[in-house]
Biopython code that builds the backbone (N, CA, C, O; Angstrom):
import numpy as np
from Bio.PDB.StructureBuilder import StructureBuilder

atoms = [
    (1, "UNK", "N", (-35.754, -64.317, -43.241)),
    (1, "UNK", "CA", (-36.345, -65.100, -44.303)),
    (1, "UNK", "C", (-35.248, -65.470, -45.293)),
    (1, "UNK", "O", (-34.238, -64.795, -45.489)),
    (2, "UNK", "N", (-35.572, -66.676, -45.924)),
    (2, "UNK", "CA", (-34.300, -66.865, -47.371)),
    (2, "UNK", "C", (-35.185, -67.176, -48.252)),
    (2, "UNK", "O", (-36.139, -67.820, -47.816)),
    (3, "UNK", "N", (-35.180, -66.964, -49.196)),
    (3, "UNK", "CA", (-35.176, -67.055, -50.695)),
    (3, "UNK", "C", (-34.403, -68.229, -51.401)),
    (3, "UNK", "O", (-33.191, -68.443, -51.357)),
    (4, "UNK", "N", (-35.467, -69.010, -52.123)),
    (4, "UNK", "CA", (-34.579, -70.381, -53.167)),
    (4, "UNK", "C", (-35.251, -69.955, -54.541)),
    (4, "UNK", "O", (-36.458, -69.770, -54.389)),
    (5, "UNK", "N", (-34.862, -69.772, -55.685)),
    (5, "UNK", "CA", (-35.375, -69.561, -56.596)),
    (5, "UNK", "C", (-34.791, -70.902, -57.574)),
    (5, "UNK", "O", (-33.590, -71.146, -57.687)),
    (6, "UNK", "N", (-35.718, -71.585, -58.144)),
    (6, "UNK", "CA", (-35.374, -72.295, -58.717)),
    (6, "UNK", "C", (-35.911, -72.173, -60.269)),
    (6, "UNK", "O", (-36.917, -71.603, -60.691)),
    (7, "UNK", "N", (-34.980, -72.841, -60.909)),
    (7, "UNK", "CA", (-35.183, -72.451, -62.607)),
    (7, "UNK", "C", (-35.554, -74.066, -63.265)),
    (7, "UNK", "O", (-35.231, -74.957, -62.480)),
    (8, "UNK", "N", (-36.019, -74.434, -64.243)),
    (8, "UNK", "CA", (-36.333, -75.416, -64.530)),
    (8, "UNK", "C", (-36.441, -74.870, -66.658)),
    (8, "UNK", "O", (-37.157, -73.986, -67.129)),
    (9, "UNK", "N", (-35.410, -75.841, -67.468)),
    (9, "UNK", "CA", (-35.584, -75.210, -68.847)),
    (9, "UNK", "C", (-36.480, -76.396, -68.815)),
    (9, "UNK", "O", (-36.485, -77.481, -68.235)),
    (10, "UNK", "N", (-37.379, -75.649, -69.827)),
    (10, "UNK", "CA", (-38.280, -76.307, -69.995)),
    (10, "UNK", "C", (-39.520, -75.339, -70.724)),
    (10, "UNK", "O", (-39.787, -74.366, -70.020)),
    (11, "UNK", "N", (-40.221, -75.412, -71.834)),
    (11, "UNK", "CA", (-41.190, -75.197, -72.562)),
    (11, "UNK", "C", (-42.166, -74.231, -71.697)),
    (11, "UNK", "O", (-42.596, -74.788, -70.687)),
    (12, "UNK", "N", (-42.507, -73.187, -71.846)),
    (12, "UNK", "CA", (-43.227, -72.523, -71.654)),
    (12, "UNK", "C", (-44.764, -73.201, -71.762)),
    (12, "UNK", "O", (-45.081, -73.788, -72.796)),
    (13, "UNK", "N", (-45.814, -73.069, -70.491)),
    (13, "UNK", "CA", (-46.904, -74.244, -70.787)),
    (13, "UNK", "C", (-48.408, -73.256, -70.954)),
    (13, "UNK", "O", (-48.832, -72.474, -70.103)),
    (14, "UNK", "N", (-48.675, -73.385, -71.523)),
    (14, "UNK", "CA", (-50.387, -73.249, -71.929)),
    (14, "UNK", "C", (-50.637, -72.936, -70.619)),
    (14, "UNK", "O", (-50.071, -73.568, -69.727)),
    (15, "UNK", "N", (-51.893, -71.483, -70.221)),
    (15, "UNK", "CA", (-52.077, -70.955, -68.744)),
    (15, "UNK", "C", (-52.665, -72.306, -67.723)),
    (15, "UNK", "O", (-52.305, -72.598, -66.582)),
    (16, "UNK", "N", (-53.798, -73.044, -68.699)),
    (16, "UNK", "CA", (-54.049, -73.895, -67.796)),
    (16, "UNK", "C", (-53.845, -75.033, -67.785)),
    (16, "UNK", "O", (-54.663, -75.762, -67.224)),
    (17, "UNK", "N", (-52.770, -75.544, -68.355)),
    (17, "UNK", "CA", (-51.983, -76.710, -67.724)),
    (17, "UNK", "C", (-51.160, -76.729, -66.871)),
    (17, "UNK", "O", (-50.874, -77.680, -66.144)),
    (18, "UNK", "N", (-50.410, -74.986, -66.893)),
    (18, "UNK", "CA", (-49.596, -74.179, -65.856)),
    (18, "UNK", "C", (-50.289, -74.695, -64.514)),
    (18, "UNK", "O", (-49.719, -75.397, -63.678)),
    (19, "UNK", "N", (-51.220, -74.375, -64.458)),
    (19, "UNK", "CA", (-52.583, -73.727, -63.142)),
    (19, "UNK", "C", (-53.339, -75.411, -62.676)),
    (19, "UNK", "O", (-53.990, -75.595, -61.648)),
    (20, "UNK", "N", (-53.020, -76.518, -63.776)),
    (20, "UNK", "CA", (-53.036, -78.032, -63.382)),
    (20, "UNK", "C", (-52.049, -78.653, -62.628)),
    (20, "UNK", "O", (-52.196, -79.318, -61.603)),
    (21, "UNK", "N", (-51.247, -78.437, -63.099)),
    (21, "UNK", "CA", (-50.248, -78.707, -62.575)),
    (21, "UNK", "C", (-49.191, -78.326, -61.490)),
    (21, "UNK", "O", (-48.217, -78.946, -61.064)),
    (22, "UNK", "N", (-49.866, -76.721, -61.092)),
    (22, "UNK", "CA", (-49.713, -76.240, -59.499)),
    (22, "UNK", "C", (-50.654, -76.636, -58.985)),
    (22, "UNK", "O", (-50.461, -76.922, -57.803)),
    (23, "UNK", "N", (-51.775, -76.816, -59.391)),
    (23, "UNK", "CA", (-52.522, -77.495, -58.076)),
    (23, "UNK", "C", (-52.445, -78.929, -57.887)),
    (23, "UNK", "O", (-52.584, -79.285, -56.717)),
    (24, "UNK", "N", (-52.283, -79.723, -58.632)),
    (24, "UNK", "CA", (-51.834, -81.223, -58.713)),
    (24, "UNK", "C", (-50.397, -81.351, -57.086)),
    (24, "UNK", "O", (-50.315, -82.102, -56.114)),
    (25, "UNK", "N", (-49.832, -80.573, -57.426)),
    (25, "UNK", "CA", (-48.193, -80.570, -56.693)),
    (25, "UNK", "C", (-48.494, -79.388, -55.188)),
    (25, "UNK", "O", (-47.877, -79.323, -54.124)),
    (26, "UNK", "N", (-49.524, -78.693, -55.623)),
    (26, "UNK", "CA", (-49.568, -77.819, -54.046)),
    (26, "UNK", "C", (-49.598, -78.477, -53.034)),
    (26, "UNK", "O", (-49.052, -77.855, -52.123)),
    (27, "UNK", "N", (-50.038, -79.625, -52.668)),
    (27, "UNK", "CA", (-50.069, -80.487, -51.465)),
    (27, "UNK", "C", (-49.117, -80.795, -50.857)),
    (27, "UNK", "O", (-49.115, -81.197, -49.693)),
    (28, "UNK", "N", (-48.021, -80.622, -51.687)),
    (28, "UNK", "CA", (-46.607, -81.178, -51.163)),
    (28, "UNK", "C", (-46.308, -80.036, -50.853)),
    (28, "UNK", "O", (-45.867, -80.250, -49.724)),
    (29, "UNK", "N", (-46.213, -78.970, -51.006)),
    (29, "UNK", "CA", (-45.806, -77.666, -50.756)),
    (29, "UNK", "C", (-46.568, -76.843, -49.468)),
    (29, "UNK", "O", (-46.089, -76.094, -48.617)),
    (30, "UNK", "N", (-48.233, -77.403, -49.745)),
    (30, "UNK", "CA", (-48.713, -77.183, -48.562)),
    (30, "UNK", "C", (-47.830, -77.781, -47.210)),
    (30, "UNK", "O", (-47.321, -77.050, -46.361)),
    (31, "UNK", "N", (-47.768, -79.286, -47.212)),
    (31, "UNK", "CA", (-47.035, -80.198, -46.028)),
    (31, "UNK", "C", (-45.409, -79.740, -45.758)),
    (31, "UNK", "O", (-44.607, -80.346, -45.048)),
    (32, "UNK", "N", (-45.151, -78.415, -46.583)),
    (32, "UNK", "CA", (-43.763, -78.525, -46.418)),
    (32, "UNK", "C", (-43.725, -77.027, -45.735)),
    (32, "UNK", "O", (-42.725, -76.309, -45.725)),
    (33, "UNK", "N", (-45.612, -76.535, -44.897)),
    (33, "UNK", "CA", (-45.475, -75.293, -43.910)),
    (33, "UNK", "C", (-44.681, -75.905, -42.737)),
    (33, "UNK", "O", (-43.855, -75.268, -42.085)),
    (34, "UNK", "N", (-44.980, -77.097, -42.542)),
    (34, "UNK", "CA", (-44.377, -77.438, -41.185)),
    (34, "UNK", "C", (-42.816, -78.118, -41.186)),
    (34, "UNK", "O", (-42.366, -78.707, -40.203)),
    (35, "UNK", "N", (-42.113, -77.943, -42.389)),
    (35, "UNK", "CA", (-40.569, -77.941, -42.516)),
    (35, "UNK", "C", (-40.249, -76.562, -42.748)),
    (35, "UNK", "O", (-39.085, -76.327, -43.071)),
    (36, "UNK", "N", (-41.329, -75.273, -42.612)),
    (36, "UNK", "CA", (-40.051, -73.916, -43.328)),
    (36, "UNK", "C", (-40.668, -73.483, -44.336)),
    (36, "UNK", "O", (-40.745, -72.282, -44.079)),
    (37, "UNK", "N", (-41.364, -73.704, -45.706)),
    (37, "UNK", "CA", (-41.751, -73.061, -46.559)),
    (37, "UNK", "C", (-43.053, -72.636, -45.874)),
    (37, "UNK", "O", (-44.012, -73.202, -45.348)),
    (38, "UNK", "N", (-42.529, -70.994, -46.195)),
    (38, "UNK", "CA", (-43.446, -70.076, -45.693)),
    (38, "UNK", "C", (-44.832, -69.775, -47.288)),
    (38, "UNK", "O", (-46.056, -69.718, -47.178)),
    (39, "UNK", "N", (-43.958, -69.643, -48.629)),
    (39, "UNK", "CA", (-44.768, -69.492, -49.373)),
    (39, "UNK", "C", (-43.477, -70.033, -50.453)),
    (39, "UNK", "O", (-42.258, -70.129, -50.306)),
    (40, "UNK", "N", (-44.672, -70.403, -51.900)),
    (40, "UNK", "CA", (-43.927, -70.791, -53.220)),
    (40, "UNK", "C", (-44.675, -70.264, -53.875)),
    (40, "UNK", "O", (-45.892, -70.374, -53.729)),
    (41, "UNK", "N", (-44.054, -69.495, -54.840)),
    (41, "UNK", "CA", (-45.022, -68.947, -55.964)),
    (41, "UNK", "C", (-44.222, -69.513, -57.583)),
    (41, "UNK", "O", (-43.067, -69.430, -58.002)),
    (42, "UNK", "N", (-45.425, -70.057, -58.124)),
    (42, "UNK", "CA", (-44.637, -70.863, -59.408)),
    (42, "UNK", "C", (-44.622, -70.152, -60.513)),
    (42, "UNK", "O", (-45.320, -69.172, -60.774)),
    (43, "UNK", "N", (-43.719, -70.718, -61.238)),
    (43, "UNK", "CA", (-43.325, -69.273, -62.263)),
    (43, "UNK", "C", (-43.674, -70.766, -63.609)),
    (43, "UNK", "O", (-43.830, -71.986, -63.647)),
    (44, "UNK", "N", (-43.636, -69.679, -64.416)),
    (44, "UNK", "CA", (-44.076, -70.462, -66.112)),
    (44, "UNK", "C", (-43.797, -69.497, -66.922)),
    (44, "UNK", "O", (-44.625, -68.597, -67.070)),
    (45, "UNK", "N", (-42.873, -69.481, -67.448)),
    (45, "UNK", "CA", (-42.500, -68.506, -68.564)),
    (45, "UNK", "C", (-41.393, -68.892, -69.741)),
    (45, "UNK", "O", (-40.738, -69.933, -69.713)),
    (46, "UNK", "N", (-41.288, -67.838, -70.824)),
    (46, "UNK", "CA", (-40.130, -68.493, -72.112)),
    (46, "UNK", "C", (-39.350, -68.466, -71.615)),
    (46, "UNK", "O", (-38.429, -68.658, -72.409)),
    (47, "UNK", "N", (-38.841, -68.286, -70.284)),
    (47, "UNK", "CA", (-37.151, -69.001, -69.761)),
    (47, "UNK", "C", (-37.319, -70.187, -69.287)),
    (47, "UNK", "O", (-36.251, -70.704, -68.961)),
    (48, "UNK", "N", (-38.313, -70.882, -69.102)),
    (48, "UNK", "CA", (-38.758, -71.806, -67.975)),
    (48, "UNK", "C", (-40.193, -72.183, -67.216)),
    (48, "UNK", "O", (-41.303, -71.700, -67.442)),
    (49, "UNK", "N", (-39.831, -73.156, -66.287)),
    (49, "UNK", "CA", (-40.544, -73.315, -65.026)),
    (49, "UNK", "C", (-39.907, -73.070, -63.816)),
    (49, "UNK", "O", (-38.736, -72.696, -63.774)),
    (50, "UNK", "N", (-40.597, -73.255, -62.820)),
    (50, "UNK", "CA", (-39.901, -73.260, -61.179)),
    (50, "UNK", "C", (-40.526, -72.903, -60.608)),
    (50, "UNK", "O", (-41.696, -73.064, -60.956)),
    (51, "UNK", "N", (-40.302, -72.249, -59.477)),
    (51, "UNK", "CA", (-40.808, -71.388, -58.864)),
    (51, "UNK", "C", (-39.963, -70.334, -57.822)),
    (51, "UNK", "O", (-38.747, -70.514, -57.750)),
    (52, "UNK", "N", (-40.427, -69.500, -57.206)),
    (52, "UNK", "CA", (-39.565, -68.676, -55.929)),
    (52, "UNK", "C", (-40.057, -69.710, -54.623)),
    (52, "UNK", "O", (-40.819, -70.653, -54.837)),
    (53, "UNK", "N", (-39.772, -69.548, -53.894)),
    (53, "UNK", "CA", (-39.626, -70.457, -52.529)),
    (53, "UNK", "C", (-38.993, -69.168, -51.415)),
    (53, "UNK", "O", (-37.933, -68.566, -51.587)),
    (54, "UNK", "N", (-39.937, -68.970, -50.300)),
    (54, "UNK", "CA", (-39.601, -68.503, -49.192)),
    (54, "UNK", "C", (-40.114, -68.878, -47.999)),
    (54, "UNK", "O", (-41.259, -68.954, -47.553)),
    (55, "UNK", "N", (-38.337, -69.238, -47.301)),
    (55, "UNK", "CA", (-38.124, -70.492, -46.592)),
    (55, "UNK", "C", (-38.078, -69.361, -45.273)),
    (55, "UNK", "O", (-37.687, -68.196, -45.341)),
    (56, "UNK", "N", (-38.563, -70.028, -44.152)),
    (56, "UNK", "CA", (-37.747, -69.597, -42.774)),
    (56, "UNK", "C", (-36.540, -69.170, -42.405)),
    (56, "UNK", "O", (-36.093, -68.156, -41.870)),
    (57, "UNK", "N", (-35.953, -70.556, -42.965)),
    (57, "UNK", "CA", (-34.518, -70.549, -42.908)),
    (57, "UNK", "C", (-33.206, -71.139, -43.617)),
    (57, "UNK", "O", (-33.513, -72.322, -43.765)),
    (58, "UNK", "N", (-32.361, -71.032, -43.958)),
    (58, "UNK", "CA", (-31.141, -71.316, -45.151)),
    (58, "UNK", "C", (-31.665, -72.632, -44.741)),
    (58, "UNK", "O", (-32.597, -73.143, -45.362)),
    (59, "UNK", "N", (-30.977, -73.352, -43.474)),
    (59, "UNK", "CA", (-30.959, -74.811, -43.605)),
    (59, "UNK", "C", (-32.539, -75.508, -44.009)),
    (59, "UNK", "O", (-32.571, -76.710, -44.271)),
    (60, "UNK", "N", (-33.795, -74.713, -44.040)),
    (60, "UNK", "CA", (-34.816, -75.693, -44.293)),
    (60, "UNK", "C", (-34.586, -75.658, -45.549)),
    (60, "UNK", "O", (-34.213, -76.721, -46.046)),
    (61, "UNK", "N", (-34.727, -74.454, -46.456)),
    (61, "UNK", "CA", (-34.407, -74.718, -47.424)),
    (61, "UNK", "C", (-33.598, -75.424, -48.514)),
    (61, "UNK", "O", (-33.845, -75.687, -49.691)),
    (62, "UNK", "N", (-32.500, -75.652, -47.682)),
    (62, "UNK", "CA", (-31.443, -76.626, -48.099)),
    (62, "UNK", "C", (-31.282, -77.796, -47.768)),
    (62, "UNK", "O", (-30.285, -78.394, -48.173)),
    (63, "UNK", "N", (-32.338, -78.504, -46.844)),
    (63, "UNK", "CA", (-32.776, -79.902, -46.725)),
    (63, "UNK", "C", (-33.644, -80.213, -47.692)),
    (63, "UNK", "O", (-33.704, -81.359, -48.138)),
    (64, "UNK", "N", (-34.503, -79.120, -48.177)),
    (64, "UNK", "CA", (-35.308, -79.489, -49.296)),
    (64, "UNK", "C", (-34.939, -80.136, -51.001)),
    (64, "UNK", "O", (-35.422, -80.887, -51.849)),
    (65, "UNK", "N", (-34.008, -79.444, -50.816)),
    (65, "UNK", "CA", (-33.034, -79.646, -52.612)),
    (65, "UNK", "C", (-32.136, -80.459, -52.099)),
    (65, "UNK", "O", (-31.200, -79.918, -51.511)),
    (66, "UNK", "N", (-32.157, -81.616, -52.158)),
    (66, "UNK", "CA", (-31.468, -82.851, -51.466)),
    (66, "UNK", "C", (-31.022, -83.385, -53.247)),
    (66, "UNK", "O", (-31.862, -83.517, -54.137)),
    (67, "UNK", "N", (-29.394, -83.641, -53.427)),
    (67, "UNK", "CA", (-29.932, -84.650, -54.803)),
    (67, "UNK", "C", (-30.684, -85.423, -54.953)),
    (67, "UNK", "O", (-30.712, -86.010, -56.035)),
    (68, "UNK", "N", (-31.611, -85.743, -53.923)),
    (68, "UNK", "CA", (-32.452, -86.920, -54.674)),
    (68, "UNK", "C", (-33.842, -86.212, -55.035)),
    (68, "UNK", "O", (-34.648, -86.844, -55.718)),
    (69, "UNK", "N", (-34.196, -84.708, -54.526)),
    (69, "UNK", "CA", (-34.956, -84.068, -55.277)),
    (69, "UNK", "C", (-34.486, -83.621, -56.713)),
    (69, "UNK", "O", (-35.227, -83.547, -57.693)),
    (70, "UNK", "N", (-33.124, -83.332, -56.683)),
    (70, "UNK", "CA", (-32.761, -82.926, -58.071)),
    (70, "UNK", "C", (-32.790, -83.939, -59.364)),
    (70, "UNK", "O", (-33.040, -83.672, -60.540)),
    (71, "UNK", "N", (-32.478, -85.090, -58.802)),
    (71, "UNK", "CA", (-33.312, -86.251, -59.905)),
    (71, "UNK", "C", (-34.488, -86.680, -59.903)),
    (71, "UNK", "O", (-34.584, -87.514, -60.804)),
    (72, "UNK", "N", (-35.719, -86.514, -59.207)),
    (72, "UNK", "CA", (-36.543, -86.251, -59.377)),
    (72, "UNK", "C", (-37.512, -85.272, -59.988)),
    (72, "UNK", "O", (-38.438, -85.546, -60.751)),
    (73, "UNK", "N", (-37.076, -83.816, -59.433)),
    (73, "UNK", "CA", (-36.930, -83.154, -60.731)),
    (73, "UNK", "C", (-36.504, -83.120, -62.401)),
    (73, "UNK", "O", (-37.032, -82.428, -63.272)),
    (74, "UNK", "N", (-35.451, -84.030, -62.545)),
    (74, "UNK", "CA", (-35.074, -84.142, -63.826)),
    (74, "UNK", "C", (-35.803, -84.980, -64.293)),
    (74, "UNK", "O", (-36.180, -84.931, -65.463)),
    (75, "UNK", "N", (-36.148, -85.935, -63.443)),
    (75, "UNK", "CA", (-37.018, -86.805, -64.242)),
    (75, "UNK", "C", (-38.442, -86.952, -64.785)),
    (75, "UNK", "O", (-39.048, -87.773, -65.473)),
    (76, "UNK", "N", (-38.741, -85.645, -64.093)),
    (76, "UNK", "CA", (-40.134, -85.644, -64.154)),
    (76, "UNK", "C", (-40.510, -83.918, -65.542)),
    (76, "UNK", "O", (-41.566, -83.421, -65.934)),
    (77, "UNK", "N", (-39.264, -83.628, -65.785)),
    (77, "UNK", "CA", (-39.509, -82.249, -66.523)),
    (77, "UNK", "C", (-38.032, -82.415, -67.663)),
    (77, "UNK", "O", (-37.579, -81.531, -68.391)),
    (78, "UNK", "N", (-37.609, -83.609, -67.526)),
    (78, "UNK", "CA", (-36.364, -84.075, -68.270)),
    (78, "UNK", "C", (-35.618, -82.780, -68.442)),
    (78, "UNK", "O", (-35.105, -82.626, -69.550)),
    (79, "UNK", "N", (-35.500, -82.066, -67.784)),
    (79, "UNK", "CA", (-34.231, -81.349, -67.386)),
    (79, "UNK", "C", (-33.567, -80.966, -65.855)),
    (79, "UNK", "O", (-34.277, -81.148, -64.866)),
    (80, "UNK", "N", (-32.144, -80.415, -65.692)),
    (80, "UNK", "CA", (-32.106, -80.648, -64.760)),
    (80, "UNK", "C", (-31.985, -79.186, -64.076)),
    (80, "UNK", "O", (-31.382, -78.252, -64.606)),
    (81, "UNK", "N", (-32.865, -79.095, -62.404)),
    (81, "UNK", "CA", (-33.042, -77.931, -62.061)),
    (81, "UNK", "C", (-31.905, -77.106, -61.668)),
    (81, "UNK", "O", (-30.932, -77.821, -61.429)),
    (82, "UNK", "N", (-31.678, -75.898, -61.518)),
    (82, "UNK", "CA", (-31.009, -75.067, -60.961)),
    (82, "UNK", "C", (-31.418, -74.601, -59.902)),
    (82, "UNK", "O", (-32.499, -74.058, -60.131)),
    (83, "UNK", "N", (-31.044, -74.483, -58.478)),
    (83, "UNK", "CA", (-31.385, -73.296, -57.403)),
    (83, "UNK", "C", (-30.366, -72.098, -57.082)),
    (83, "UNK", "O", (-29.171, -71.929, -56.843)),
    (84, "UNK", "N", (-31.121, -71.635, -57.170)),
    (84, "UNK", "CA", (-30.119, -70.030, -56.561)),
    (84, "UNK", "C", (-30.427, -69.457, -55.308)),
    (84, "UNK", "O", (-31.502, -68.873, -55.441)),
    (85, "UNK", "N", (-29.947, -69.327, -54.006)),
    (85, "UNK", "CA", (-30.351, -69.157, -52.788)),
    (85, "UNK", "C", (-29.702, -67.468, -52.615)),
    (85, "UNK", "O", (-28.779, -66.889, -53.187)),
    (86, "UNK", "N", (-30.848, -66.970, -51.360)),
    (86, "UNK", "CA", (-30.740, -65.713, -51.576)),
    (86, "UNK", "C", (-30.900, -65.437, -49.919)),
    (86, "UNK", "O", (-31.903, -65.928, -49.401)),
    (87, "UNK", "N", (-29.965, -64.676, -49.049)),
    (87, "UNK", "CA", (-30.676, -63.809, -47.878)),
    (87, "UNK", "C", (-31.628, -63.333, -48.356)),
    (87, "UNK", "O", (-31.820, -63.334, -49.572)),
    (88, "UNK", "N", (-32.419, -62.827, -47.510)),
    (88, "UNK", "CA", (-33.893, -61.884, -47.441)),
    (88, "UNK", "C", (-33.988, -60.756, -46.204)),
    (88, "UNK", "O", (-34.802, -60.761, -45.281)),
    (89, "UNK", "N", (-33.135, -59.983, -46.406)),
    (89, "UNK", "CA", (-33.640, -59.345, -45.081)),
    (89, "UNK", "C", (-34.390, -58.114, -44.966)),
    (89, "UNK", "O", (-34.740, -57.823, -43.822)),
    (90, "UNK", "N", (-34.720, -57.310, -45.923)),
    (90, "UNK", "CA", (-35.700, -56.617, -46.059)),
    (90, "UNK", "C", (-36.882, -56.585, -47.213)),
    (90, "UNK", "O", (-36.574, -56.611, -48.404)),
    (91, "UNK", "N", (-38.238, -56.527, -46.779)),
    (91, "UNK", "CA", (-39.460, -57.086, -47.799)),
    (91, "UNK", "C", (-40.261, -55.672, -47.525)),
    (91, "UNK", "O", (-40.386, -55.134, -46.425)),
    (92, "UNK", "N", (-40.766, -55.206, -48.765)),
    (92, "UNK", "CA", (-41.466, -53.952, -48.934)),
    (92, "UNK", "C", (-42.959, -54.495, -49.509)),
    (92, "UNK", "O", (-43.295, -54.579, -50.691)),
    (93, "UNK", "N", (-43.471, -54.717, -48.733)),
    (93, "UNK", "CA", (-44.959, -54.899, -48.727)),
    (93, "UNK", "C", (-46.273, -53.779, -48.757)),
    (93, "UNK", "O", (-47.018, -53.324, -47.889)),
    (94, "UNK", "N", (-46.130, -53.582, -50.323)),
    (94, "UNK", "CA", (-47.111, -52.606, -50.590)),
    (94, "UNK", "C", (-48.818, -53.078, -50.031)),
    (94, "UNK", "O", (-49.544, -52.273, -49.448)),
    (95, "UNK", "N", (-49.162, -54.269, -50.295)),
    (95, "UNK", "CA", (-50.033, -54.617, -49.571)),
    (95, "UNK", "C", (-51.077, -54.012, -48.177)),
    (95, "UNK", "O", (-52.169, -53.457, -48.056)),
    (96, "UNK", "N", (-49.952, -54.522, -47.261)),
    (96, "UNK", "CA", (-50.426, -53.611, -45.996)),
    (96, "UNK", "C", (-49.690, -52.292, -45.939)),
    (96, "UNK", "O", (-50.178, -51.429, -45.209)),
    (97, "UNK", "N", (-48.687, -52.043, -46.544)),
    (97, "UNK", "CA", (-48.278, -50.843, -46.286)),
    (97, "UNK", "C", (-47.155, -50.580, -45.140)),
    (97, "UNK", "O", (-47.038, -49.774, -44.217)),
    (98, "UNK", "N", (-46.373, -51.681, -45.666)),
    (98, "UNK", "CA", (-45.461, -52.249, -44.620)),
    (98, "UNK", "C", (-44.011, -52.668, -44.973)),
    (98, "UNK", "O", (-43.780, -53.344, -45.975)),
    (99, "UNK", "N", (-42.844, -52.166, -43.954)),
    (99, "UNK", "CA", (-41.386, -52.858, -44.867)),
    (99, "UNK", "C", (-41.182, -53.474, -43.196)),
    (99, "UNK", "O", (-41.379, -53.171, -42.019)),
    (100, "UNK", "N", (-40.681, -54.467, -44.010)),
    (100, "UNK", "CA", (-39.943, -55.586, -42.784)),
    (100, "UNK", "C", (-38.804, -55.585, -42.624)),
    (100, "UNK", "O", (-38.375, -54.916, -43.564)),
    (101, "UNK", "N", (-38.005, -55.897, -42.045)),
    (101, "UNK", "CA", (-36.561, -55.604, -41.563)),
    (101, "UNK", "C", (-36.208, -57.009, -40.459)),
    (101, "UNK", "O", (-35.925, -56.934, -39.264)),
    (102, "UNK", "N", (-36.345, -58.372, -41.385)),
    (102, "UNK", "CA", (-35.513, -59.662, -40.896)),
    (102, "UNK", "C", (-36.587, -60.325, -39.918)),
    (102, "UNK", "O", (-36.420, -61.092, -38.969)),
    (103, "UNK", "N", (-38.191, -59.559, -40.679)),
    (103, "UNK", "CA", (-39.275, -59.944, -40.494)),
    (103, "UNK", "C", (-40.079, -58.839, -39.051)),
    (103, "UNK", "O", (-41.190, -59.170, -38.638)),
    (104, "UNK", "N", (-39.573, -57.966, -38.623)),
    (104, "UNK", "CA", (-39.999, -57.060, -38.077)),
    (104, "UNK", "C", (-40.659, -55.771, -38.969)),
    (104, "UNK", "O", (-40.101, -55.390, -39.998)),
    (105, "UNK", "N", (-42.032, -55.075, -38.412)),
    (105, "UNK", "CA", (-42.559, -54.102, -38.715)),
    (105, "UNK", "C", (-41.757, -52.940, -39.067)),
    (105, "UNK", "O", (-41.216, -52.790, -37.971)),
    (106, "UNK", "N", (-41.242, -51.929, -39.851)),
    (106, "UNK", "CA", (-40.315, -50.600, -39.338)),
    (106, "UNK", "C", (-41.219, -49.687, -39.812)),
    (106, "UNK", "O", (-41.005, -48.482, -39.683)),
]
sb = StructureBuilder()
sb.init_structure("model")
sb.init_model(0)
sb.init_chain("A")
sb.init_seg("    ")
for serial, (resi, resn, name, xyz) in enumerate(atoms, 1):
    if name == "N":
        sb.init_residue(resn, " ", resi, " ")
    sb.init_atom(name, np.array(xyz, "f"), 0.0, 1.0, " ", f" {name:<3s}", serial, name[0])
structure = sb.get_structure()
């Protein structure tokens, strides 16, 4: 798995304009199971917006942040985003009660 975490400065937003505006944009994120994003979880807080992004794989993820997403991004939150990309190779999933190891059960 990889990890894109992206940062966005930008105003901390009221819970449910937060919660408008992920669902307004989930569609695109939905259509982007069948390029690699496995899940996005959006963040809203006094550092920012963005979200985490976990991709399949480095390169889907990195077809995704194309500069011409990054001006699109700027233009739409008039600042400009940051990504920070991350291996993933072990996930501790309290959930089921489960650690993964590069997406295997251990």
């Amino acid at each position: 798995m990889f990890i894109a975490i992206v940062q966005i400065p930008m105003a901390k937003r009221p819970r449910d304009a937060a919660v408008e505006a992920a669902a307004k944009s989930a569609p695109t994120y939905t259509a982007l199971g069948a390029k690699g994003l496995l899940k996005k979880y959006y963040l809203n807080g006094e550092a920012g917006g963005g979200g985490v992004y976990l991709w399949d794989s480095e390169a889907a993820a990195r077809a995704w942040y194309t500069p011409d997403w990054e001006k699109r991004m700027e233009a739409a939150f008039g600042a400009r985003p940051t990504v920070t990309y991350y291996d993933n190779h072990v996930v501790v999933d309290n959930e089921t009660g489960k650690v993964h190891v590069d997406g295997q059960n251990t």
